[in-house]
C-alpha positions, -999 to 999 in steps of 0.1 A, spaced: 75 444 -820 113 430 -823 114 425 -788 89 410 -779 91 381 -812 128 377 -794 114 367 -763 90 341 -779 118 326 -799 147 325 -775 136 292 -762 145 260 -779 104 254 -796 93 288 -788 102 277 -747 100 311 -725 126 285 -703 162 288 -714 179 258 -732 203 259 -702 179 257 -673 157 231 -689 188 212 -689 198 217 -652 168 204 -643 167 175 -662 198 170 -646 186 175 -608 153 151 -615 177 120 -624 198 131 -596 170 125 -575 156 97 -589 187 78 -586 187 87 -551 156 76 -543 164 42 -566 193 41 -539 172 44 -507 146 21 -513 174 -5 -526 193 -4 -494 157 -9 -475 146 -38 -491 187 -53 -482 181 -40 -447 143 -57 -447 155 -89 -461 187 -91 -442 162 -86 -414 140 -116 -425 170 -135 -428 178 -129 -390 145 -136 -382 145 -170 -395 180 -174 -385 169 -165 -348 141 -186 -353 161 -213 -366 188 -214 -332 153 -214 -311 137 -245 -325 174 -261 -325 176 -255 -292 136 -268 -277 146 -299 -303 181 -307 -284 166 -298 -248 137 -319 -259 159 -347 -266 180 -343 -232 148 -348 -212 134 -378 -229 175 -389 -227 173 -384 -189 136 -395 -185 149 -427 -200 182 -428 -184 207 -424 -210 215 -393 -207 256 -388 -204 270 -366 -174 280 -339 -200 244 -339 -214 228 -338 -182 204 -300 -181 222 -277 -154 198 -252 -138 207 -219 -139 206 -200 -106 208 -161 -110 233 -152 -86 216 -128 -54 229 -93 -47 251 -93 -10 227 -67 9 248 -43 30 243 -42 66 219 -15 65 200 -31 39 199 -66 63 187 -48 92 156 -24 73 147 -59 57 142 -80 89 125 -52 103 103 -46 72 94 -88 76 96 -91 113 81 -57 127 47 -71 147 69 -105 161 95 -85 174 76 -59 193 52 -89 201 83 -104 218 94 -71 231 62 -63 249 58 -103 264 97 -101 276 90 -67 291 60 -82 310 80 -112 317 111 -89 333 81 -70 352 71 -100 368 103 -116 376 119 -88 390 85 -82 410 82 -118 421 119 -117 436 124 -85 453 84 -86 467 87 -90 506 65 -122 519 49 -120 549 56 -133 578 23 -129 595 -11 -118 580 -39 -105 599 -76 -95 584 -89 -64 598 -125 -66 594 -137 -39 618 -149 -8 600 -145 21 624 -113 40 607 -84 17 616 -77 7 583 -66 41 574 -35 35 602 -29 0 589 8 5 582 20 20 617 -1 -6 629 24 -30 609 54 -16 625 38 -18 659 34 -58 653 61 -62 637 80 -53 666 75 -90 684 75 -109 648 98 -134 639 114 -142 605 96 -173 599 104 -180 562 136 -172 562 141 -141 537 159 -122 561 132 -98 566 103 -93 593 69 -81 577 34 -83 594 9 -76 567 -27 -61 578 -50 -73 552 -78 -44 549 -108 -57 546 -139 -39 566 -170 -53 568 -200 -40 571 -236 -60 571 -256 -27 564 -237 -14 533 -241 -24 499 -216 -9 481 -188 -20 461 -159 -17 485 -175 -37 513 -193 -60 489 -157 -71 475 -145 -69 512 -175 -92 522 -159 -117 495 -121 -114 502 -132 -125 540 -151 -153 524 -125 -163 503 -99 -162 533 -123 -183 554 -119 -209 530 -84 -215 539 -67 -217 569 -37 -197 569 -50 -167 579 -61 -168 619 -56 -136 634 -81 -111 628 -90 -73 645 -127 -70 651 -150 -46 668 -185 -45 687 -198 -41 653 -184 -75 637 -216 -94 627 -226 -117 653 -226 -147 629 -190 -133 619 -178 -138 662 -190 -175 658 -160 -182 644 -133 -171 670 -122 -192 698 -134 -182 731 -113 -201 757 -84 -175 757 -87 -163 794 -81 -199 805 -55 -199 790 -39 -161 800 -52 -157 831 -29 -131 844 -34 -110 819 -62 -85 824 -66 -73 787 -76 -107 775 -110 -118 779 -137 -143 758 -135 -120 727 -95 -119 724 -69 -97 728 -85 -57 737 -68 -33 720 -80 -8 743 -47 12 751 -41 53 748 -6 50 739 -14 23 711 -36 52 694 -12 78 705 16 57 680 -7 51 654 -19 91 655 -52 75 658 -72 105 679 -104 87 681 -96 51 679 -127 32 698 -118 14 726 -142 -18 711 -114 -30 688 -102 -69 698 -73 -98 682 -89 -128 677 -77 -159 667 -101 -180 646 -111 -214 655 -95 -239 633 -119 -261 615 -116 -284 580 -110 -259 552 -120 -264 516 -82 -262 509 -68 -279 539 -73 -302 571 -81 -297 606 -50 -309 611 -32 -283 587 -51 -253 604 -42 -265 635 -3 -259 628 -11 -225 615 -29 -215 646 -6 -227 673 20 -205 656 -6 -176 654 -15 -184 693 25 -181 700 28 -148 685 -6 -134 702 9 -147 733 37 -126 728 20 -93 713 -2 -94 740 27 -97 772 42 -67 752 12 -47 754 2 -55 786 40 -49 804 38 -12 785 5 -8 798 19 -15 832 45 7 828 30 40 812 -1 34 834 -30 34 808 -59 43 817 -73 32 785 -94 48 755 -121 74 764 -139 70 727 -171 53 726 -172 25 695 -186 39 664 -224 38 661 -236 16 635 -270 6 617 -280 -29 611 -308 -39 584 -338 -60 609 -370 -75 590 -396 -56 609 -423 -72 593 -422 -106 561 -405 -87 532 -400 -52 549 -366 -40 559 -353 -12 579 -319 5 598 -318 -2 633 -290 18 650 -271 -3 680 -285 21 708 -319 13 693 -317 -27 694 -301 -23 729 
């Protein structure tokens, strides 16, 4: 019973707490307190000294619209002094490296430079194909459609063997224009042949031309016929032109059965749509002088290899005939004969 009324009464009032402890932390509260009083002191200096700045802030901005205000309406009105005038402010550009150049005119400049690349290519193409291309000297339309076009190049060096250099590029080049015709096909190839011999008949550069027994009649209408009057020693020339019946001529040409139908003929010069009577007349005196002297050379190698000529019959052809109004039918040339 001591004991325990000594624990009741130890306290100052009958505390179970100590005198000493209660005092400690009375001590630690106003510690605290003050502490506190401190912090939320220096926040309210550290919220009003950042009102102040605020307004000081504030302050240097509307001092400074007012005073550029007043330099505008100075210089608007023409008073302004030279040290008042407003200088603009430029912000002063990065120097891009060389690297940095190049990957930014190609980032802008991409589709016009390989625009310009592809149009200067094309342009070089054309250039380089316009000068180093070989003009002809002599052009001749082959229109007869038994195989002879396939041999056109040999035939080339064959006439060019009596061919002058007439414009002057240092070169001699007779060019066979391939262009068979045909009056009983339809296709595409001899339907754009039909119109490249059209188109060539419009103008009269062209005047030599290799036909056969096949050539359309209408076509032959347009070849001079007066040519053994005028070569009448020559025995390979006769009212269709120049025969170009000769073995050894399809032995050089590796032509095994060239037809013995195939002729030169020289067209009969007429007005052109793109030229005068006069104009084709130039053009096929100086056709007539090289036939003159194609056909001497052929006819002096006959002479000397004694041809006997080609053995192979002309190539059988059929011919579309109106056998009765609006009906249409293949007529072989054994048939119509």
């Amino acid at each position: 019973m001591d004991k325990q009324e000594k624990i009741y009464t130890d306290g100052e009032n009958g505390s179970l707490v100590p005198d000493e402890d209660e005092e400690f932390e009375r001590k630690l509260a106003e510690e605290e307190n003050a502490r506190r009083a401190e912090l939320e002191q220096k926040r309210l200096e550290r919220e009003k000294e950042r009102v102040r700045r605020q307004k000081e802030a504030q302050k240097q901005r509307d001092a400074a619209i007012a005073k550029d205000k007043l330099d505008l309406m100075k210089m608007k009105a023409g008073i302004a002094e030279e040290n008042e005038q407003i200088k603009e402010e430029h912000t002063e550009k990065r120097q891009l490296t060389f690297k940095e150049r190049i990957a930014n005119f190609w980032y802008h400049d991409k589709v016009w430079i390989c625009l310009g690349t592809f149009l200067a290519a094309v342009a070089a193409f054309l250039i380089y194909d316009t000068a180093t291309r070989v003009q002809p000297d002599l052009q001749i339309m082959l229109i007869a459609d038994d195989g002879l076009d396939y041999y056109s190049a040999a035939l080339e060096e064959i006439f060019e063997s009596v061919a002058e250099d007439t414009n002057g590029d240092g070169k001699v080049y007779v060019q066979i224009m391939n262009m068979p015709l045909d009056s009983a096909q339809y296709d595409q190839i001899h339907v754009a042949n039909n119109s490249k011999f059209l188109a060539n008949l419009q103008q009269g550069q062209i005047i030599l031309a290799i036909t056969d027994s096949n050539t359309d009649e209408d076509i032959q209408q347009i070849f001079v016929d007066d040519l053994p009057e005028r070569f009448p020693d020559n025995p390979y020339i006769d009212e269709k032109g120049l025969s170009l019946n000769f073995a050894f001529l399809a032995r050089e040409l590796e032509f095994k059965k060239m037809p013995n139908d195939l002729y030169l003929r020289l067209r009969r010069p007429v007005n052109t749509m793109d030229g005068s009577l006069e104009d084709m007349q130039k053009n096929y005196d100086e056709a007539l002088k090289y036939f003159e002297k194609l056909s001497d050379m052929l006819y002096e190698r006959a002479k000397l290899e004694d041809d006997k000529g080609l053995t192979t019959e002309p190539v059988k052809k059929e011919h579309i005939i109106e056998t009765k109004p609006g009906v249409f039918e293949k007529e072989s040339e054994n048939d119509s004969e």
